[in-house]
Legacy VTK file of the C-alpha trace (Angstrom):
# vtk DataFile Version 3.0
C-alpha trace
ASCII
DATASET POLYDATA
POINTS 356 float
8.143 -28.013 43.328
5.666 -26.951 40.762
4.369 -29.168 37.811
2.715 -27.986 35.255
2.518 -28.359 31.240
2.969 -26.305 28.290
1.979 -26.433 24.883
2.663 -23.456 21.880
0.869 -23.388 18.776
2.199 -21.419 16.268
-0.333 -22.085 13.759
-2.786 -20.858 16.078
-1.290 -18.125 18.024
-1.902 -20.049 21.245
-0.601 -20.681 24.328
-1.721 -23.557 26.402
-0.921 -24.086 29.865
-1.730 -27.018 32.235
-1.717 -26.630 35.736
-1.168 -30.119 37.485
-0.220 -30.192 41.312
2.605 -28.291 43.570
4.741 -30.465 46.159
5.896 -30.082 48.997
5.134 -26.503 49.913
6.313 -24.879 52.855
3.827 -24.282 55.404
2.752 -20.894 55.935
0.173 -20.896 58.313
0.100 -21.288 62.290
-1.792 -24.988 61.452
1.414 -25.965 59.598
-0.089 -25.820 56.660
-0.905 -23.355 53.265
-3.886 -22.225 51.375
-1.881 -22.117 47.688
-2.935 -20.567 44.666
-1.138 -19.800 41.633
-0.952 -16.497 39.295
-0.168 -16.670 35.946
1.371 -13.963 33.918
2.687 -13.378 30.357
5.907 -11.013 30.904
6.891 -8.510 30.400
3.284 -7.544 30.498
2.311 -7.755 34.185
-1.048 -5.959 33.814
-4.888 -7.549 34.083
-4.744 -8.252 30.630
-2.327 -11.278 31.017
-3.046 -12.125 34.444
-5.250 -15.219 35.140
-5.536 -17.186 38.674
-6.120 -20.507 39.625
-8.786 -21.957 42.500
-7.426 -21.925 46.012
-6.412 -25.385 47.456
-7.191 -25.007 51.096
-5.124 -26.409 53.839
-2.463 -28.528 51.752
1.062 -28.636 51.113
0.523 -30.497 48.048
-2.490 -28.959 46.342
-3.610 -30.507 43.018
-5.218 -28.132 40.572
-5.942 -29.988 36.836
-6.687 -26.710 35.849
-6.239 -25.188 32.092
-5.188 -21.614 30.742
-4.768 -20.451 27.275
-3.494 -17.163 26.126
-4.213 -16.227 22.597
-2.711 -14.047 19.983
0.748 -14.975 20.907
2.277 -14.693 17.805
5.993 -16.400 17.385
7.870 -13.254 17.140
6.858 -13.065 20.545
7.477 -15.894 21.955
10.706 -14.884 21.406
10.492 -12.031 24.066
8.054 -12.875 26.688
8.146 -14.920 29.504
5.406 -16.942 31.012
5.858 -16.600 34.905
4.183 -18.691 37.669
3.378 -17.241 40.765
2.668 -19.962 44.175
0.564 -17.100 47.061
-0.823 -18.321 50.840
-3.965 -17.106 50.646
-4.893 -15.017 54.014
-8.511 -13.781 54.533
-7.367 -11.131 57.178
-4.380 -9.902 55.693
-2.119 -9.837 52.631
-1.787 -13.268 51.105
1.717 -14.493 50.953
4.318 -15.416 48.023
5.608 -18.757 48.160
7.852 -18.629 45.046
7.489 -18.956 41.663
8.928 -19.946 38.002
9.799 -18.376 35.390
9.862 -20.174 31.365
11.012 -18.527 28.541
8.949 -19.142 25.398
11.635 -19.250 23.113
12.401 -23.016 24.861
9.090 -24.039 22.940
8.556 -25.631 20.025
5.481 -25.446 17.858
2.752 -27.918 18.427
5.200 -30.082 21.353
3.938 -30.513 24.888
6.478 -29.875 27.703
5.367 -31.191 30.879
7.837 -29.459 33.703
8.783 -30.304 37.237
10.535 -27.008 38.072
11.476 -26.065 41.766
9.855 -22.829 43.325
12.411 -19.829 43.036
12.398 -16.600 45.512
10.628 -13.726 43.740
12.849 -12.166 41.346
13.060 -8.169 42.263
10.471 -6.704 40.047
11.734 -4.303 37.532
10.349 -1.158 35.215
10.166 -3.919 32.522
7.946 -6.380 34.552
6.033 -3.913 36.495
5.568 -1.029 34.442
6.342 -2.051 30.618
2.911 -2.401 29.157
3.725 -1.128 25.974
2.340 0.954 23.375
-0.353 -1.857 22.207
-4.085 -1.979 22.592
-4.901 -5.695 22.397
-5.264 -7.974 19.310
-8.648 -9.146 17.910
-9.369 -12.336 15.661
-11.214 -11.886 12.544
-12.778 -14.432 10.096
-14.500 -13.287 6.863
-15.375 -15.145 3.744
-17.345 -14.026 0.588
-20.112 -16.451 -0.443
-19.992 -16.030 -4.293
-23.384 -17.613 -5.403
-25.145 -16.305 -2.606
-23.532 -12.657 -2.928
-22.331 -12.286 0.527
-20.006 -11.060 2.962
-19.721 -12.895 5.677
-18.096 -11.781 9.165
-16.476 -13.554 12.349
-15.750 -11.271 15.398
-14.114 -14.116 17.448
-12.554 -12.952 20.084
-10.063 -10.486 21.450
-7.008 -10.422 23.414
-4.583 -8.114 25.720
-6.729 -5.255 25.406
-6.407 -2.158 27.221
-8.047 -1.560 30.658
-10.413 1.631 30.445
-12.255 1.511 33.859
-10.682 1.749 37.345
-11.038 -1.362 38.167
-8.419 -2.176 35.989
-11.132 -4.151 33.267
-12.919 -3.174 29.749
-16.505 -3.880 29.526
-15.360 -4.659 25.150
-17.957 -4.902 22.158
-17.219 -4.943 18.717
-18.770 -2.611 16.160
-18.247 -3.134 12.510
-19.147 -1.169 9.502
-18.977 -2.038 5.583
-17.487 1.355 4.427
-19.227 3.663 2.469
-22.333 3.831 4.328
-23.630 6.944 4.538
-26.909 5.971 6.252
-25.292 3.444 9.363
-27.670 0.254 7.064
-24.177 -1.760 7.534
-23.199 -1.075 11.058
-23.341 -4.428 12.969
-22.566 -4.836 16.586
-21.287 -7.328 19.084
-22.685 -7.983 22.561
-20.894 -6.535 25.504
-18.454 -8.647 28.095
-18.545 -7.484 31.277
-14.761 -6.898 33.125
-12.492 -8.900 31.057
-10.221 -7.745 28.695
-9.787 -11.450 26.566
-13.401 -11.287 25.619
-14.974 -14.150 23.503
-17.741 -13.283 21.416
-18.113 -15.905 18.141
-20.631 -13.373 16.863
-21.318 -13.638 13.134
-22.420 -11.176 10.966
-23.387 -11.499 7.138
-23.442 -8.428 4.449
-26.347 -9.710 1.902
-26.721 -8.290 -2.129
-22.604 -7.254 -2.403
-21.224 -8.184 -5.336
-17.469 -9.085 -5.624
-16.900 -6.017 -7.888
-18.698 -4.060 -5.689
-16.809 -5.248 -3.050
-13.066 -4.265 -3.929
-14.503 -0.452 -4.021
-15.539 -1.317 -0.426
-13.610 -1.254 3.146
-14.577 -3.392 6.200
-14.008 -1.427 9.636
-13.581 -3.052 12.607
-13.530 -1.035 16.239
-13.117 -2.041 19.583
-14.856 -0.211 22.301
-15.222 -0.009 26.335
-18.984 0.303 27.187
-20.050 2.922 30.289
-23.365 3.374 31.184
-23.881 6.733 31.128
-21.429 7.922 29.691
-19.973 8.275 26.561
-17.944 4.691 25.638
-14.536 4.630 25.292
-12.760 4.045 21.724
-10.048 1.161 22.831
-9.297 0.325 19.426
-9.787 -0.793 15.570
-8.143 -1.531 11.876
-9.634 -1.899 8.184
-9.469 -4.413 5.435
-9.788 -3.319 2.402
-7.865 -2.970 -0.943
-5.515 0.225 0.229
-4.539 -2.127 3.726
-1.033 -2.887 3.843
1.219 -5.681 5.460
-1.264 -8.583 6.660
-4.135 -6.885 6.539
-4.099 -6.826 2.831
-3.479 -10.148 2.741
-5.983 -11.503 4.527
-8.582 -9.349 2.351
-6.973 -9.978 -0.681
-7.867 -14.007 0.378
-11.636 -13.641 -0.150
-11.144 -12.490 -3.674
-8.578 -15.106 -4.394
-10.817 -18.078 -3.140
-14.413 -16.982 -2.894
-15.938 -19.715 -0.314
-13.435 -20.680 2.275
-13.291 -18.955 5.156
-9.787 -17.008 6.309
-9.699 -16.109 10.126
-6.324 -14.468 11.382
-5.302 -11.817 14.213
-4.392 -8.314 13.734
-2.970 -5.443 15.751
-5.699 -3.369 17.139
-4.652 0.386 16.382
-5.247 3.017 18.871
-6.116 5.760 16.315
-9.372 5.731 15.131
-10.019 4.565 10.991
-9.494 7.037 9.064
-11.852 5.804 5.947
-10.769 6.780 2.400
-12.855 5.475 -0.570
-11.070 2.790 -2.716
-11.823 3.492 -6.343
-9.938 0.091 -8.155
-11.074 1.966 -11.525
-9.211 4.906 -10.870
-5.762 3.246 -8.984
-5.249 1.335 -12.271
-5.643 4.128 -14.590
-2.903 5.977 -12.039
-0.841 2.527 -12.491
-1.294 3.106 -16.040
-0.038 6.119 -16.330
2.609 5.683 -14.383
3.909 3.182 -16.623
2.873 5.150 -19.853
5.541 7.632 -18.279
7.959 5.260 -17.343
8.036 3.803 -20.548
8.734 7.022 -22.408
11.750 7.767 -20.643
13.911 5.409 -22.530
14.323 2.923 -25.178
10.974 0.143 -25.663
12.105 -3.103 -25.581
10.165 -6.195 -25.908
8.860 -8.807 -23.143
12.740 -10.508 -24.126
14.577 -7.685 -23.450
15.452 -7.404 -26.992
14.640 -4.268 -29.582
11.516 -4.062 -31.275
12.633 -4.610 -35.302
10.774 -4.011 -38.155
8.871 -6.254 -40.252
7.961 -7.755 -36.797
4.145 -7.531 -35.746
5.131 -4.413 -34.072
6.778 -2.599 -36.701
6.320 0.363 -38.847
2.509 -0.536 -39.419
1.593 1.170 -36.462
1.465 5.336 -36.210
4.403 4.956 -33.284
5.907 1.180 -32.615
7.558 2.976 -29.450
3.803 3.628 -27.992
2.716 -0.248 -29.179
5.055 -0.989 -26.602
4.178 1.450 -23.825
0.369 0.057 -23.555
1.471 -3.380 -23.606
4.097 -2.814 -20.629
1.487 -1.228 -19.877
-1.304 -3.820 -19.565
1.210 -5.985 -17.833
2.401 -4.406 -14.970
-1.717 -3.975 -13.653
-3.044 -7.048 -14.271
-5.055 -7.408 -10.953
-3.353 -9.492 -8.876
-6.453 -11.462 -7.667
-8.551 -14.117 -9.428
-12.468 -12.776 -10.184
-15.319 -14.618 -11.192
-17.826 -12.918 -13.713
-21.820 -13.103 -13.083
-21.832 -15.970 -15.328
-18.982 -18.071 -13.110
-16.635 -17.448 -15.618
-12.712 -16.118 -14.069
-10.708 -13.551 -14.791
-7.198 -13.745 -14.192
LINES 1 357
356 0 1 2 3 4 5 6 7 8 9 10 11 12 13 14 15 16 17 18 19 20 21 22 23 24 25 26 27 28 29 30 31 32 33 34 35 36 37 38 39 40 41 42 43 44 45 46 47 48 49 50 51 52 53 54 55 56 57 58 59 60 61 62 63 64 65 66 67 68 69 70 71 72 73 74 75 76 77 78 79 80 81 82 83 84 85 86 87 88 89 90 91 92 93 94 95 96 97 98 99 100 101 102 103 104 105 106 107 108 109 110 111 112 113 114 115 116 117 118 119 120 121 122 123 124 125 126 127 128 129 130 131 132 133 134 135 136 137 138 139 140 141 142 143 144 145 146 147 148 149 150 151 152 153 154 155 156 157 158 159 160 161 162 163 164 165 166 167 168 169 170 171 172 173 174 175 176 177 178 179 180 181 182 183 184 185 186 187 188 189 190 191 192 193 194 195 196 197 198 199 200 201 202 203 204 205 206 207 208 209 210 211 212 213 214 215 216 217 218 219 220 221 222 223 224 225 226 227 228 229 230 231 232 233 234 235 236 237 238 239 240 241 242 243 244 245 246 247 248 249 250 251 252 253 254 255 256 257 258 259 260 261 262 263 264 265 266 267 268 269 270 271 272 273 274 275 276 277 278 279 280 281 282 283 284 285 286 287 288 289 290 291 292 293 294 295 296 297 298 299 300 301 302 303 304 305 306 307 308 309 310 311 312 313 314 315 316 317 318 319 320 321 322 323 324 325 326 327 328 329 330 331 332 333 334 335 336 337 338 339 340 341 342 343 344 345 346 347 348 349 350 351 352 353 354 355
């Protein structure tokens, strides 16, 4: 019997597991008694990068552990795949340590912010299969990003807090990960900010913050934030593991999470993202010239039929669009026009004053 708890946050993205006591285990050794340890894994994932271990209980058939685990990153789309599994091992100092049994919870049984404390009897291992053993999928790891742009101080502020699930690039089956980020275009490498390294883990913390001084918020929609991941070898060249932008051409939740800094200038946004195993592929955001495109676009789009009004009714004369104007048809393209790229975020002006 195995008790443990387990509590999902899916605010958060985390996983939190308690590890309480096992009971009544058989014995395994020639003293009648086990050495138990447990092995915790996030299937179908069975790599390094989901694998953490509890302390060994030594001689005991009823070992308490108190011990605590959190995975992060765990989104709730998949909770609704994975599996957390449980793994009881004899440990043996002169030869293979032994399985016990384990158990297996599906994460789709969880409910958001609700602790489930479990009293589940050990199960023989289930026959490991291409998913469980082999299915690591095509994924690099997640990272957790916090930024926030300090309007009266003119600032960019970044949070590297931690990664998760990344992918092993040594043979020992780690990472040794650091963080480099860049405020794109920067020809001369001024922005280029760097986290400190984590020796063989591939869920690094860091909590490293890094702040981007004199950067107006104008200036700042032209600009892109790049974020890489990378495996450090000494010697060697370092190994690219992974990265993503922010910027105003992201897509999905990247460009919502950017497009939060603009909208509310002085609160701070933190969220995970998908690390990408191609490297950035930087191309310079002009807003000026993606709204003159917009513009034209709807100058064209306009021209291809009838101009109504904002009511969906004709344009008539005597009306303040009428016959005043060289061509009442072309009144109505720039106003259509000027609607359909108004600039979707909320900016403040040097003065303070907003423009919506």
């Amino acid at each position: 019997m195995l008790e443990f708890s387990v509590t999902y946050d899916a605010d958060a993205y985390t996983l939190q597991i308690a590890l309480h006591r096992a009971i009544d285990l058989p014995p395994m050794d020639v003293n009648g008694l086990a050495d138990p340890y447990v092995k915790l894994h996030l299937l179908p994932d069975s790599s390094k990068a989901t694998k953490k271990r509890s302390h060994t209980k030594s001689k005991t058939l009823n070992p308490v552990w108190n011990e605590f685990f959190a995975y992060y990153g765990v989104s709730p789309e998949e909770t609704q795949t994975k599996v957390l599994r449980l793994s009881v091992f004899d440990e043996d100092c002169f030869g293979q340590n032994e399985f016990i049994g384990e158990v297996r919870l599906e994460l789709s049984q969880l409910k958001s912010r609700v602790t489930q404390r479990l009293e589940v009897p050990l199960q023989k291992q289930v026959t490991l299969d291409l998913e469980d053993e082999l299915a690591t999928g095509d994924g690099v790891g997640k990272i957790l990003i916090g930024v926030m742009y300090m309007f009266k101080a003119q600032c960019l502020v970044v949070t590297i807090k931690r990664c998760a699930q990344l992918k092993s690039m040594d043979n020992n089956g780690y990472s040794d990960p650091y963080v480099k980020v860049y405020l794109r275009p920067d020809q001369c490498k001024e922005s280029k900010r760097k986290t400190s390294i984590v020796k063989k883990c591939l869920n690094p913390d860091f909590n490293e913050e890094f702040t981007y001084p004199n950067v107006k918020i104008s200036e700042l929609a032209n600009k892109t934030l790049e974020v890489t991941v990378w495996d450090n070898d000494f010697g060697l060249k370092n190994d690219y593991i992974g990265g993503l932008t922010l910027s105003m051409g992201s897509k999905g939740e990247k460009l919502r999470h950017w497009l939060k800094i603009f909208k509310r200038p002085d609160v701070y946004f933190e969220q995970w993202h998908l690390l990408s195993k191609e490297p950035p592929n930087i191309v310079p955001i002009n807003m000026e010239s993606m709204f003159q495109k917009k513009l034209s676009m709807a100058a064209q789009s306009s021209s291809s039929g009838p101009s109504n009004n904002s009511q969906g009714s004709p344009v008539t004369p005597g009306s303040s669009r009428d016959a005043t104007s060289p061509n009442p048809h072309l009144e109505d393209i720039r106003i259509t026009a000027t609607i359909s790229i108004k600039v979707p975020v909320a900016m403040r002006t040097e003065t303070g004053d907003w423009l919506c």
